[in-house]
C-alpha positions in Angstrom: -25.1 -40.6 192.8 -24.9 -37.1 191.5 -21.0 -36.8 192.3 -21.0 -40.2 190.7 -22.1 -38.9 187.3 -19.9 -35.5 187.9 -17.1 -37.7 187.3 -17.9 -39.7 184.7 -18.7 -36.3 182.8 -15.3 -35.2 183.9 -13.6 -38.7 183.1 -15.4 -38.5 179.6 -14.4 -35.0 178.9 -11.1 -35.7 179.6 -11.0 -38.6 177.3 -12.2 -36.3 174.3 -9.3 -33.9 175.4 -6.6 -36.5 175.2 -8.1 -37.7 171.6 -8.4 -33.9 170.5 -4.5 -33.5 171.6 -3.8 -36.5 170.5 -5.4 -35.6 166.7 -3.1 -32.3 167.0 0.0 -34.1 167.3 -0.7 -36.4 164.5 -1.8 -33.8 162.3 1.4 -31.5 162.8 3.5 -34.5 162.5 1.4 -35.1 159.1 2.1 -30.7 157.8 5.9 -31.6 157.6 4.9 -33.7 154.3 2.9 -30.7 152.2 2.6 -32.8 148.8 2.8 -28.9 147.3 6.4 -28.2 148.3 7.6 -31.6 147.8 6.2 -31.0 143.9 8.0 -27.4 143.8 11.3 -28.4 145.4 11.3 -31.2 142.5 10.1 -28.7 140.0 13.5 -26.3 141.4 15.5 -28.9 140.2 14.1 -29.5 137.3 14.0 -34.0 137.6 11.4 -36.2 137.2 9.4 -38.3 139.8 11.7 -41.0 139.0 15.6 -39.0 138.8 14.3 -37.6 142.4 13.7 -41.3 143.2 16.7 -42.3 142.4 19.1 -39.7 143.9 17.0 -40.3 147.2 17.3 -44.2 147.0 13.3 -44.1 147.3 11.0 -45.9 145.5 9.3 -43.5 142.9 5.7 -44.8 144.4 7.0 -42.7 147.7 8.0 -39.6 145.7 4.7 -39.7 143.7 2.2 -40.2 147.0 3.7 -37.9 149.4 3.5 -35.2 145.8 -0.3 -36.4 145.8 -0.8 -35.7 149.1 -1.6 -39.0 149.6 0.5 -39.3 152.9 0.1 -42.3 155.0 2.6 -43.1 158.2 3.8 -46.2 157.2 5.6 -44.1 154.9 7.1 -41.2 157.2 10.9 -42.8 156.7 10.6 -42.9 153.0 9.2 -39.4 153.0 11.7 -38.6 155.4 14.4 -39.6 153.5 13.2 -37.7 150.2 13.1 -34.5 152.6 16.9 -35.3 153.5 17.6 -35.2 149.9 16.2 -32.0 149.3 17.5 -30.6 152.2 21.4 -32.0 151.5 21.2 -30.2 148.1 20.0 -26.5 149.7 16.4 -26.7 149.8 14.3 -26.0 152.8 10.8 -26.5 153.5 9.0 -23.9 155.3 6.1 -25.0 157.5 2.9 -23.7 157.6 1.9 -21.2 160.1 -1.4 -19.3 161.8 -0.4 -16.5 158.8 0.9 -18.1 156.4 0.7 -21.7 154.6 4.0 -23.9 154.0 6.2 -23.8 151.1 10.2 -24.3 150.3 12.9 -21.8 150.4 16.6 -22.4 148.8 20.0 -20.5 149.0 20.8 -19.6 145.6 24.4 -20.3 146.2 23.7 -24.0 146.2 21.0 -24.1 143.9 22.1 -23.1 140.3 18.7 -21.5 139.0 17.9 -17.9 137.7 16.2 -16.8 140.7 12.9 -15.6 138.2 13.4 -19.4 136.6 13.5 -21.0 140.5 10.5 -18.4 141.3 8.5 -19.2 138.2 9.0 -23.3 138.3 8.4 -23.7 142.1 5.7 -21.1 142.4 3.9 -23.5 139.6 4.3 -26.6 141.2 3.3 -25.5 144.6 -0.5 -24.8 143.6 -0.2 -27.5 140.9 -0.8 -24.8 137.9 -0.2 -26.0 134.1 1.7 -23.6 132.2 -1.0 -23.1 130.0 -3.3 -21.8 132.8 -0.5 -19.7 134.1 -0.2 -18.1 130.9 -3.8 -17.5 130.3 -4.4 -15.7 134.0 -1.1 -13.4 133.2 -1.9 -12.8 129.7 1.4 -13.9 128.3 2.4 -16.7 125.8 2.4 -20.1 126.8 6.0 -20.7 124.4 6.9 -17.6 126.5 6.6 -19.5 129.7 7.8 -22.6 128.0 10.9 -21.4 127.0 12.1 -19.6 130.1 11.4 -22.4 132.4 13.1 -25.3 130.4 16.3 -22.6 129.7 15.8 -22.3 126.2 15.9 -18.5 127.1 18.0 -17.1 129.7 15.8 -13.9 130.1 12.5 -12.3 130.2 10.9 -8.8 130.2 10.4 -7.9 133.2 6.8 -6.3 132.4 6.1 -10.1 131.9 7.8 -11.6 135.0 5.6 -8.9 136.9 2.4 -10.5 134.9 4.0 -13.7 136.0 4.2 -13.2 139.1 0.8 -11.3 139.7 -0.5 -14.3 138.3 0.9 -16.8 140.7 0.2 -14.2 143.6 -3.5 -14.7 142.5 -3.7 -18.4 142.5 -1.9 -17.8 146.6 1.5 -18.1 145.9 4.0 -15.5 147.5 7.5 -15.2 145.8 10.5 -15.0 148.3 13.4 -13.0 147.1 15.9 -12.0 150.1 19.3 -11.3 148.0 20.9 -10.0 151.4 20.5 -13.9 153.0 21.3 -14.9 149.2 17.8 -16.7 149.6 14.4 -17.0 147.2 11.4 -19.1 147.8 7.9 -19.8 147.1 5.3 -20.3 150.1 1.6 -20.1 150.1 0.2 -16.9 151.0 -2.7 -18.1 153.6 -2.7 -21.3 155.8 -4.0 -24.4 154.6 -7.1 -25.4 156.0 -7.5 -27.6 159.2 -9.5 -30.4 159.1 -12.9 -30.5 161.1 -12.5 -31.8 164.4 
């Protein structure tokens, strides 16, 4: 009798194992999909929900709900085939780690972008910041920001950029410039939060 329940404890623990491993896989399978980077590797090329849709042959429902976060697997080829867009035209998305959260990184051979622009536009997009709250927490203009990110002015003071760039460092956003490699990205600083088990 007592081996008897021994083994059903063993049996049932086991079971909770496989369902815990089980969880694991789903959820890493689910981290490729960060709505964050997909809304900063858009942002990086400066389209619209729908122009991403249509250069990806998705429907713009898919580009808009894996943005949102609001990921389900019936869409994983969709999604898949929106990160196969982004990929084919030089960007790539960085998954998150134990350090450090995901993010997207791009050569800056294929992607025609002032680096600064790229940093500013992405780095925006990945915590979902408004331009106007950017501007506040550096203490710049918002027509500064405004202007530099649409183009309208090819350059900026770098004392600003630094602001800039402090400021987007606060909200957890860590700027990637590795001219060597003749790479820049934007990834979150710390990991993104598991989910209770």
């Amino acid at each position: 009798m007592e081996s008897r329940k021994c083994i059903q404890r063993s049996n049932i623990a086991l079971r909770a194992q496989n369902v815990d491993i089980s969880r694991r896989r789903l959820l890493v399978g689910l981290m490729d999909f960060h709505g964050g980077s997909f809304r900063a590797a858009r942002s990086l090329l400066g389209l619209g929900q729908a122009g991403v849709a249509s250069r990806a042959e998705v429907d713009r429902n898919v580009v808009f709900r894996v943005e949102a976060g609001n990921y389900q697997r019936a869409l994983r080829p969709q999604a898949t085939k929106l990160k196969r867009f982004y990929e084919k035209v030089g960007i790539e998305f960085i998954e998150g780690t134990a350090e450090h959260g995901p993010g997207i990184r791009w050569d800056t051979n294929k992607v025609d972008e002032l680096v600064h622009r790229a940093h500013l536009r992405a780095g925006r997009a990945l915590v979902g910041m408004l331009q106007a709250d950017l501007a506040a927490k550096a203490n710049v203009s918002q027509s500064l920001i405004s202007r530099f990110a649409s183009g309208k002015t090819q350059t900026i003071p770098s004392i600003e950029f630094d602001k800039i760039a402090s400021a987007l460092r606060d909200k957890g956003v860590e700027l990637i410039d590795e001219p060597k490699k003749r790479e820049a990205g934007v990834q979150l600083i710390l990991p993104l939060a598991q989910p209770d088990e």
